[in-house]
C-alpha positions in Angstrom: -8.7 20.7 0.7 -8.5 20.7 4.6 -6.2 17.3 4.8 -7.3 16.7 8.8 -10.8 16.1 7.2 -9.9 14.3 4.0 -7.3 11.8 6.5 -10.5 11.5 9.0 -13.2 10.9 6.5 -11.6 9.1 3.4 -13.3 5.6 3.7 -11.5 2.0 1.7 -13.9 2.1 -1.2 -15.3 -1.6 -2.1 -17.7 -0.9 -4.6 -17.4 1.3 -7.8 -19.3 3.0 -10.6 -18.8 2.0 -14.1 -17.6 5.2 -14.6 -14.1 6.3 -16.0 -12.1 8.6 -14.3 -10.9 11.7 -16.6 -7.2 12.1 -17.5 -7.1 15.2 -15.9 -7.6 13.4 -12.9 -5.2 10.6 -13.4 -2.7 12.8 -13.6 -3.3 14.6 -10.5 -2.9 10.9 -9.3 0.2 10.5 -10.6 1.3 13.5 -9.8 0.5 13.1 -6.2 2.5 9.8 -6.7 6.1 11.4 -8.0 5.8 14.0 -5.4 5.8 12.5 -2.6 9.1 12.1 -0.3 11.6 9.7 -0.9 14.7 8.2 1.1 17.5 10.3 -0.2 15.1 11.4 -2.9 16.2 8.4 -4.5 12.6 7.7 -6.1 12.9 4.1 -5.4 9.2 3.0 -6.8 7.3 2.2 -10.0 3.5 2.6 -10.0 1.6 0.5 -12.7 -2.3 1.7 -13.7 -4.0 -1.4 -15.1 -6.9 -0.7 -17.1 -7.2 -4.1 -19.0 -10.4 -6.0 -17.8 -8.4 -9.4 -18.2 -5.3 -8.4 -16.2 -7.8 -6.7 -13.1 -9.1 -10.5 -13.0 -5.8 -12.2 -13.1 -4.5 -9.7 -10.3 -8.4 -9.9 -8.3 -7.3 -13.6 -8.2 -4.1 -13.1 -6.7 -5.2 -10.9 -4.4 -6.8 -13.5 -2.6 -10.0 -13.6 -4.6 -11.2 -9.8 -3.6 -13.3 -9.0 -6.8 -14.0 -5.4 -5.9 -11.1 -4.6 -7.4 -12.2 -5.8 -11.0 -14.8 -3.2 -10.6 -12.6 -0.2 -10.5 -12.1 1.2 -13.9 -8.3 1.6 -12.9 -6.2 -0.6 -10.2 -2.4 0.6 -9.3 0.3 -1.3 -8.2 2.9 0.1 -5.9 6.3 -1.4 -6.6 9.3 -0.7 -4.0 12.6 -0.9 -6.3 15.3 -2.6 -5.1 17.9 -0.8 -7.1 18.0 1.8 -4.2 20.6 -0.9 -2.9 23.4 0.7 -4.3 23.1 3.9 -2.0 21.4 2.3 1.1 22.5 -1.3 1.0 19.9 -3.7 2.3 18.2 -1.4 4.5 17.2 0.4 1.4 16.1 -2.8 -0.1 13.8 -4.2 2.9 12.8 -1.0 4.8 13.0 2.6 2.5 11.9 1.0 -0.6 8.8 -0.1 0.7 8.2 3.1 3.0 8.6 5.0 -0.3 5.9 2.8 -2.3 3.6 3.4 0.7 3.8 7.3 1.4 2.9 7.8 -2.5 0.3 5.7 -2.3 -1.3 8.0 0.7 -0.6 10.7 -0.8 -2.3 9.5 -4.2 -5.2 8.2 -1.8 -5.9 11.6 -0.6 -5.4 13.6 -4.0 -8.1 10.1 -5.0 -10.4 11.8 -2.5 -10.5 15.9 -3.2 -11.1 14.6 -6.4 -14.1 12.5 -5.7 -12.8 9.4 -6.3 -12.6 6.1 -3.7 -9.7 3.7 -3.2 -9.1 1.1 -1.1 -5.4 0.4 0.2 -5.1 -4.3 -1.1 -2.4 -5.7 0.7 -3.2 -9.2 0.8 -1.9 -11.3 -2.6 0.1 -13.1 -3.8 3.3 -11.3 -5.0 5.3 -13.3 -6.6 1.8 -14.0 -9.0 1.3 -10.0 -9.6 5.1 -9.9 -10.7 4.2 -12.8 -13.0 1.0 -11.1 -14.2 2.5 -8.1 -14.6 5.5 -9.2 -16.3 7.9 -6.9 -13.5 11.5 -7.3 -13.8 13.2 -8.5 -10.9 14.4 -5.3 -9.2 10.2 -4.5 -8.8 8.5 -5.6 -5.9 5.0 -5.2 -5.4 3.8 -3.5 -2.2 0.2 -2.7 -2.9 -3.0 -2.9 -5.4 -5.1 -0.2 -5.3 -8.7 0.1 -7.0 -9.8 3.6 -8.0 -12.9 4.8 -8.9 -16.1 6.5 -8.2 -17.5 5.0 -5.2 -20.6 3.5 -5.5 -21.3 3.4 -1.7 -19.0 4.6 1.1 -19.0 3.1 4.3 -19.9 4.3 7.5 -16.6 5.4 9.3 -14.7 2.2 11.9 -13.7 2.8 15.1 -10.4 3.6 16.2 -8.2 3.4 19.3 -7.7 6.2 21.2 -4.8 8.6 21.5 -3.8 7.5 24.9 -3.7 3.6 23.3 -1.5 4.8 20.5 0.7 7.2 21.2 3.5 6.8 24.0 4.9 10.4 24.7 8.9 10.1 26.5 
């Protein structure tokens, strides 16, 4: 896979096939999700795949009422674990936690892609109604839902800012 391409033309997938997605491919999903970096390789994160059509509702509500993501045949939550207190205090806790939820989730988003499957990175819920939901124990905080499936359009790509208006070079 040339990466430069997959980063520049992965799209956030809002309409899927009713089509499941192999378990060979899951698990090159989860893979891509354990092996990604981690502050102080402490693995701080816990991923959930829901499959159950009742539960996708119950979290499709929380998230704000977004029912794409009832249509994916599998929708992951990225928890940040705040047991990686012990060894990073509350830094750990508020910042590495979350940055370690987020750079598997990427990673998983661009593994979702080789393999021909569309995601879409949900950041708007309710959390404390997806830890409810989900039944998470209090050390799990939830950092993002993401559908998965085979897209059933993709979206022309948005535009971005330019170089010069994003990067500062000192």
């Amino acid at each position: 896979m040339d990466v430069s391409k997959a980063v520049k033309e992965r799209r956030s997938i809002r309409s899927f096939l009713k089509k499941d997605i192999p378990e060979d491919i899951v698990h090159k999903l989860i893979d891509a999700l354990i092996w990604a970096p981690s502050a102080g390789n402490l693995q701080s994160r816990k991923f959930y795949f829901v499959k159950d059509e009742k539960l996708k509702k119950q979290i499709a509500s929380a998230a704000l009422g977004q029912e794409f993501i009832t249509e994916a045949p599998v929708v992951i939550v990225g928890c940040a674990d705040s047991k990686i207190g012990h060894h990073y205090g509350q830094r750990g806790i508020e910042l590495y936690s979350i940055q370690d939820v987020s750079v598997s989730i990427m990673a998983m988003m661009l593994v979702a892609y080789e393999n021909g499957l569309g995601t879409c990175w949900v950041g708007a819920f309710r959390e404390e109604e997806v830890s409810r939901i989900l039944n998470l124990p209090g050390n799990l905080r939830p950092v993002a839902i993401v559908p998965a499936g085979f897209p059933a359009r993709i979206p022309k790509p948005t535009s971005r800012v330019s170089g010069e208006e994003a990067v500062i070079f000192s």
